[in-house]
C-alpha positions as CSV (number, residue, x, y, z in Angstrom):
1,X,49.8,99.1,11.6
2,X,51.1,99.0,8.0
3,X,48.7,98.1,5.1
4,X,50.1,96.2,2.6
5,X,49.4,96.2,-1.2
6,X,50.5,93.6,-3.2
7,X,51.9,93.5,-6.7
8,X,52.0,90.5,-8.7
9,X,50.5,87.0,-7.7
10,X,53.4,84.7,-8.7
11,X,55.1,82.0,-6.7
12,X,56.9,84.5,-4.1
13,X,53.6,86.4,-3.2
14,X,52.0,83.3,-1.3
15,X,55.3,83.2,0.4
16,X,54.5,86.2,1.7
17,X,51.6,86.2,2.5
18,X,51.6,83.0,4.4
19,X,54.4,85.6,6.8
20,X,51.8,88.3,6.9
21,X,49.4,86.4,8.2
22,X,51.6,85.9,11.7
23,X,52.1,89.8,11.9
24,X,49.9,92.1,14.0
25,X,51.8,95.5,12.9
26,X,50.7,94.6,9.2
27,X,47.2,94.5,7.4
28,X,46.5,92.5,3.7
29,X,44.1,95.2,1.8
30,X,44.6,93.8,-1.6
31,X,46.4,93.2,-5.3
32,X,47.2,93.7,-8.2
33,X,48.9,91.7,-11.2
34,X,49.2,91.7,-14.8
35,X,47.0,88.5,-15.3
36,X,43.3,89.4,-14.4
37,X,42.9,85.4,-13.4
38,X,45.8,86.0,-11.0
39,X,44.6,88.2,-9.3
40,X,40.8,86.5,-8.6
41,X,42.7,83.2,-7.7
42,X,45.2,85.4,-4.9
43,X,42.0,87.2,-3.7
44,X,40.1,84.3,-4.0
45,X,42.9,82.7,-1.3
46,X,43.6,85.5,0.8
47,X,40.8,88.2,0.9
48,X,41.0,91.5,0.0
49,X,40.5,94.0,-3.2
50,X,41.1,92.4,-6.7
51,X,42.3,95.8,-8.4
52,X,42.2,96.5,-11.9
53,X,44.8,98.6,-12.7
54,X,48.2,99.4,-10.6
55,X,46.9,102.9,-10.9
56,X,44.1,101.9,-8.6
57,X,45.9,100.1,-6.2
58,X,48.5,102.9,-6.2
59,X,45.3,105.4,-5.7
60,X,44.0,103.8,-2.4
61,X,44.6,105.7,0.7
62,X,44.0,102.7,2.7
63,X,47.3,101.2,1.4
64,X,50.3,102.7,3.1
65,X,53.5,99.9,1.7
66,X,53.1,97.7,-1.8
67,X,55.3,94.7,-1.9
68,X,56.4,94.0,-5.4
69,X,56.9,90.8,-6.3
70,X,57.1,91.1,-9.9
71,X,59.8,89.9,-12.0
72,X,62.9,91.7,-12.2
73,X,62.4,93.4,-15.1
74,X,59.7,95.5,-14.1
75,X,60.9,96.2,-10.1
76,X,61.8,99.9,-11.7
77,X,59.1,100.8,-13.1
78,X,56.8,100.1,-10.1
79,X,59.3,101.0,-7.5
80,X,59.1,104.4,-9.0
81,X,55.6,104.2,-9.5
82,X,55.0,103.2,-6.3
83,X,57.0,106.0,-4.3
84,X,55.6,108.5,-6.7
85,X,52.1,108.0,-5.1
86,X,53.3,107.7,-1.7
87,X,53.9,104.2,-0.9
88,X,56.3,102.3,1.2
89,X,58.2,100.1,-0.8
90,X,59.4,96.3,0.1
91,X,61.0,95.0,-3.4
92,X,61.8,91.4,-4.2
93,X,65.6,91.1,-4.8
94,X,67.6,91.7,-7.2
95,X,66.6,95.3,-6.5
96,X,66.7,96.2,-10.7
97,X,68.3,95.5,-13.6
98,X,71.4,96.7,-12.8
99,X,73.2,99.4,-10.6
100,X,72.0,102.6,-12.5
101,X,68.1,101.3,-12.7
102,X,68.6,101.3,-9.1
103,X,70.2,104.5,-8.5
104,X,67.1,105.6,-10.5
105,X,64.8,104.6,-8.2
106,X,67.2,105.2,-5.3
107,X,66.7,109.0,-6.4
108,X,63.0,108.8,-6.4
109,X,63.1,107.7,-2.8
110,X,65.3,110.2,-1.9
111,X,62.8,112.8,-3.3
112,X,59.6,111.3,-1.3
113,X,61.0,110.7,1.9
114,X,59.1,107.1,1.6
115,X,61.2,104.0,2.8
116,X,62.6,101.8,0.1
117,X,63.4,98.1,0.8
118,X,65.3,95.3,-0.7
119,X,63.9,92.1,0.3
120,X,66.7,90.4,1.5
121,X,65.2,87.5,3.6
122,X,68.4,85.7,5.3
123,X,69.8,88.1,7.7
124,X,66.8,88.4,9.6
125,X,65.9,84.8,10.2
126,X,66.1,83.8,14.0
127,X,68.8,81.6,13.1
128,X,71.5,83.9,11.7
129,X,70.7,86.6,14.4
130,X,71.2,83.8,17.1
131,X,74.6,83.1,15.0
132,X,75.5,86.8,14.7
133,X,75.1,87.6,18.5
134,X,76.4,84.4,19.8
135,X,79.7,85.2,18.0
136,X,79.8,88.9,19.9
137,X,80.7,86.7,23.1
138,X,82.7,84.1,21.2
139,X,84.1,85.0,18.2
140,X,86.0,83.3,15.3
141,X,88.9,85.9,14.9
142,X,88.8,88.1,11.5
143,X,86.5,86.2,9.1
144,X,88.3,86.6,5.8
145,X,86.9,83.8,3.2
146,X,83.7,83.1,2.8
147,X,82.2,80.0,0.3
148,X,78.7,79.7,-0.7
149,X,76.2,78.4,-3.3
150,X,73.3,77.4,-4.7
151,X,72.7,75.2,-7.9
152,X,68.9,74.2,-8.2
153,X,68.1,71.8,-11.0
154,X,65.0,70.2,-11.9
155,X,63.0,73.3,-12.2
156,X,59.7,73.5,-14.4
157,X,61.0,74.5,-18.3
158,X,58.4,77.6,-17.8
159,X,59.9,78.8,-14.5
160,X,60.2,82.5,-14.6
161,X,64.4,81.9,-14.1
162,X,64.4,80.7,-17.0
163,X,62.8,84.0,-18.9
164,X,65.4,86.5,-20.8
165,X,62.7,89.0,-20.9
166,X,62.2,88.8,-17.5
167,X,66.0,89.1,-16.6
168,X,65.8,85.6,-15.7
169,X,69.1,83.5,-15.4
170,X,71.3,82.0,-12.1
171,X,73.4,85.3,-11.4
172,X,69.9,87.3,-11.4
173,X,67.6,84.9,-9.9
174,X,70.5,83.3,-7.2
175,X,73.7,85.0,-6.5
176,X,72.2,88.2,-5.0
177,X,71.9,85.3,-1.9
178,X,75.3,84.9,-2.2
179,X,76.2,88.2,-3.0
180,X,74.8,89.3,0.5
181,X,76.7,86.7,2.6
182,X,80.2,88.1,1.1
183,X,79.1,91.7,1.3
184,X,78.1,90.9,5.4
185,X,81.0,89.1,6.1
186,X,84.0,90.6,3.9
187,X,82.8,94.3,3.2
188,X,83.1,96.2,0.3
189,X,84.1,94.1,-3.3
190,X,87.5,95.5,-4.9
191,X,87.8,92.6,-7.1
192,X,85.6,90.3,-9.3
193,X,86.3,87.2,-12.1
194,X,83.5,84.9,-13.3
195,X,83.4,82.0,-15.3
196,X,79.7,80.7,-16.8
197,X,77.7,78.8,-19.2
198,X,74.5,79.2,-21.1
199,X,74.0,75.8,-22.2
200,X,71.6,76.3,-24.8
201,X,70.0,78.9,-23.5
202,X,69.6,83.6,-23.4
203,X,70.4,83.2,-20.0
204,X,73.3,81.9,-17.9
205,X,72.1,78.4,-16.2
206,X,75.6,78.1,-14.1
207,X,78.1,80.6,-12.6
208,X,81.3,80.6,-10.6
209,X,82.4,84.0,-9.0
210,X,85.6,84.7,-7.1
211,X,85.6,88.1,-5.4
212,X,88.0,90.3,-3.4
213,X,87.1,92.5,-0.5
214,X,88.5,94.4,1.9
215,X,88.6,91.8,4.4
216,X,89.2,88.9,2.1
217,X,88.3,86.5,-0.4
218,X,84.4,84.6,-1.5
219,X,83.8,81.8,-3.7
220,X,80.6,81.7,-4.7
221,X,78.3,79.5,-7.1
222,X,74.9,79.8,-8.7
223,X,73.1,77.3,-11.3
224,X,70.3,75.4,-12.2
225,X,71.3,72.6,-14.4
226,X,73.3,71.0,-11.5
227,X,72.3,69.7,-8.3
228,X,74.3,71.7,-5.7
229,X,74.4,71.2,-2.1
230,X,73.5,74.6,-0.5
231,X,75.5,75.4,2.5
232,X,78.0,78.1,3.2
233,X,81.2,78.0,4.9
234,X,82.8,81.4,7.0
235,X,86.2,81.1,7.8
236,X,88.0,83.2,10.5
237,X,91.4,82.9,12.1
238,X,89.8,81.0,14.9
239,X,87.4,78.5,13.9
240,X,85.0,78.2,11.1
241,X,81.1,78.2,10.8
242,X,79.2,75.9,8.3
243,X,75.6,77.0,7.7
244,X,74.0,74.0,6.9
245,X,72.2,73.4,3.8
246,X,69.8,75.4,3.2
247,X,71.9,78.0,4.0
248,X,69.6,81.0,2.4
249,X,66.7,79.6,4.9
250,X,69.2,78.9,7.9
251,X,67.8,76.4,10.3
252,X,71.1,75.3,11.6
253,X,75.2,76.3,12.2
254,X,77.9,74.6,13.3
255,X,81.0,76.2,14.5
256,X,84.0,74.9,14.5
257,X,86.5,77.0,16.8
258,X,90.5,76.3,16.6
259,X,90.7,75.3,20.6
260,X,88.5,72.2,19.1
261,X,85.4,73.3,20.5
262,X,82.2,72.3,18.5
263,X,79.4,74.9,18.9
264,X,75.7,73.4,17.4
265,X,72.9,76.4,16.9
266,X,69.4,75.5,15.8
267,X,66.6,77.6,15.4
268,X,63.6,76.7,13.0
269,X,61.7,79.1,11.4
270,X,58.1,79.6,10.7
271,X,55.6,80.8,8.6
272,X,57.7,80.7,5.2
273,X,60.2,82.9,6.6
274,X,59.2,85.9,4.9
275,X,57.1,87.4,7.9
276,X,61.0,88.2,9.4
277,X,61.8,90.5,6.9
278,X,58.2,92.3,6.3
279,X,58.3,92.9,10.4
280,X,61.6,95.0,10.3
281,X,59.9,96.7,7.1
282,X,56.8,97.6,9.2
283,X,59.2,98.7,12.4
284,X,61.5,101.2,10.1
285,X,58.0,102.8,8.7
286,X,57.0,102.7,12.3
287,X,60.1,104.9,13.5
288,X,60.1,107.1,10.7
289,X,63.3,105.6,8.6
290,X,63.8,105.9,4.8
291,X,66.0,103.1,4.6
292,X,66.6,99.9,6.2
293,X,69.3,99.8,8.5
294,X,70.5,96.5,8.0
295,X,69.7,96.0,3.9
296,X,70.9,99.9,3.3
297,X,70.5,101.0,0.2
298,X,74.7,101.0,-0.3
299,X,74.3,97.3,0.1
300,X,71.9,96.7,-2.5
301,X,74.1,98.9,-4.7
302,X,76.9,96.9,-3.5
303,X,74.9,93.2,-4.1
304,X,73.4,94.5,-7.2
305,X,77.3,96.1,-8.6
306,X,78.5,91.9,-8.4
307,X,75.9,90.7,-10.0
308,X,77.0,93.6,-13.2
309,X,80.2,92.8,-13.2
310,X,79.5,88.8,-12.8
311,X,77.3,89.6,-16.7
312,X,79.6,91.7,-17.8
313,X,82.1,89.3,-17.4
314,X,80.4,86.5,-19.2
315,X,78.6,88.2,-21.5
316,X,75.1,88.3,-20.4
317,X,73.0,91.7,-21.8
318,X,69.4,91.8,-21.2
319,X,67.1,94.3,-23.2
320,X,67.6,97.8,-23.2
321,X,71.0,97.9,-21.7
C-alpha cells in the first residue's frame, strides 16, 4: 500500500484522483495547494486532510509518495522538497524547467534513495502495451520516422498554458508528449531545428520540430491557436502504424504492414487514464526501485534536453534562466 499526498488542486489532480480511486496498492491521505479554497473544494470532493502548509504535509508519516501537480515552474522546488523529507515522488511532466533544474533534483534523489517519477501517462495505457507486444510477434521492420502532434485551440484565455510565470507555452505544456514518442521509437536525439510563433503572446502558441536520432528522423507539432488533428504515424520498413487521434490517450492503432495486411487494435481505457501510470509508481516503491524502469530518469533528461533546444531555438527564456 502506497499513501499518496497530493500537491496542488488544479485541473490534472482530479484526473488523478478519479485513477486512484480504481487502485488497491494506493491510499488518498490528503492535500495541499497554494490557494486555501483549493484545497477545501479537493477535500471537500475527495476526503482526506486539508493541510496548511507543504511543511505539514511533507511532516506526516502517514504519507509515503506526494504527487505534484503544480505548474512547471515550481516542480523543482517541491521535488526537492519532497525527497528531502522522505517522500516518493510522482511529478507531472515536463519534469522542470529545463535539463539542469532537473539534474538538480535528479541529484537529490540520488542522495535519498527515494524513487523519483516523471509522469508520463502514454506508454502505460493498455492500448500501447497491447501495440508494443503485438509487434514482438509481428513486426514492422526498423521503425525510423516517426510524425506526431498536438495543436489544441479554443482553450480558456486564463488556462495555466497560457502563463509565462508558470513556464506555460505549447513546447512546455505539449511536446514533452511528443517528445516521448520519438525518444521510444528512434532513440537518443543527435539533431534538432524548430520553427515557432508567439502570436501576441510571452509564450510560444505553435511549434514545429524536426529531430534526428540514431535510428531516424521525427516531425513533430505542438500549438494552441490551431485546431490539429492528434494522431501519430510510426513508420518502419515493413508497414506503418497510425495511432489514431487521440494519440496521447490511445484507444486505437491501425497497422498497416507492406504484405497489405491490415491489423485493427482497440483497447479503451478507464478511469481517466492516469490510474496506469500511478500503479507502476506504487509497484517500483513496492520492489524497492529508485527509478522507473520504463520513464528512466535518462529519458526525462532526454524529453526535457528537446524541449531546451526547441526554446533555444526560437527564443523562448522563462525567468531566472
Amino acid at each position: 500500500m502506497v499513501r499518496w499526498g497530493v500537491i496542488g488542486c488544479g485541473r490534472i489532480s482530479h484526473r488523478f484522483m478519479e485513477g486512484l480511486a480504481t487502485l488497491p496498492e494506493a491510499k488518498y491521505v490528503g492535500a495541499w495547494s497554494r490557494r486555501e479554497s483549493s484545497v477545501n473544494d479537493f477535500t471537500g470532493r475527495y476526503g482526506g486532510k486539508g493541510y496548511p502548509s507543504l511543511e505539514a504535509l511533507l511532516g506526516d508519516t502517514a504519507i509515503d509518495a506526494v504527487y505534484i501537480a503544480t505548474l512547471p515552474d515550481s516542480h523543482m522546488y517541491y521535488s526537492i522538497a519532497a525527497l528531502q523529507a522522505g517522500k516518493h515522488v510522482l511529478c507531472e511532466k515536463p519534469a522542470a524547467v529545463n535539463v539542469k533544474q532537473l539534474d538538480a533534483i535528479l541529484n537529490v534523489a540520488k542522495q535519498t534513495g527515494k524513487l523519483w517519477m516523471e509522469g508520463m501517462k502514454t506508454p502505460f495505457f493498455p492500448l500501447y502495451e497491447k501495440l508494443k507486444t503485438h509487434l514482438e510477434n509481428d513486426p514492422i521492420g526498423d521503425v525510423g520516422f516517426v510524425r506526431a502532434g498536438s495543436s489544441v485551440a479554443g482553450l480558456e484565455p486564463n488556462h495555466p498554458n497560457f502563463s509565462y510565470q508558470g513556464v506555460g507555452g505549447s513546447i512546455m505544456g505539449v511536446l514533452p508528449y511528443e517528445a516521448f514518442l520519438a525518444f521510444d521509437w528512434l532513440g537518443e536525439m543527435t539533431q534538432i531545428n524548430t520553427m515557432g510563433q508567439f502570436s501576441g503572446k510571452e509564450i510560444d502558441m505553435f511549434a514545429v520540430v524536426q529531430s534526428r536520432h540514431l535510428d531516424g528522423y521525427a516531425q513533430l507539432y505542438c500549438g494552441f491557436d490551431l485546431h490539429g488533428k492528434g494522431d501519430a504515424l510510426i513508420s518502419g520498413t515493413k508497414g506503418h502504424i497510425t495511432i489514431h487521434k487521440n494519440w496521447w490517450n490511445p484507444v486505437k492503432a491501425t497497422i498497416d504492414y507492406l504484405d497489405g495486411r491490415i491489423v485493427e487494435l482497440e483497447e479503451p481505457f478507464r478511469s481517466g487514464g492516469l490510474q496506469y501510470e500511478t500503479g507502476h509508481f506504487c509497484k517500483a516503491v513496492a520492489d524497492g526501485r529508485t527509478e522507473s524502469p520504463v520513464i528512466t530518469h535518462q529519458l526525462s533528461r532526454q524529453m526535457l534536453g528537446m524541449l531546451d533546444a526547441a526554446r533555444q531555438q526560437i527564443g523562448l527564456k522563462f525567468e531566472g534562466e
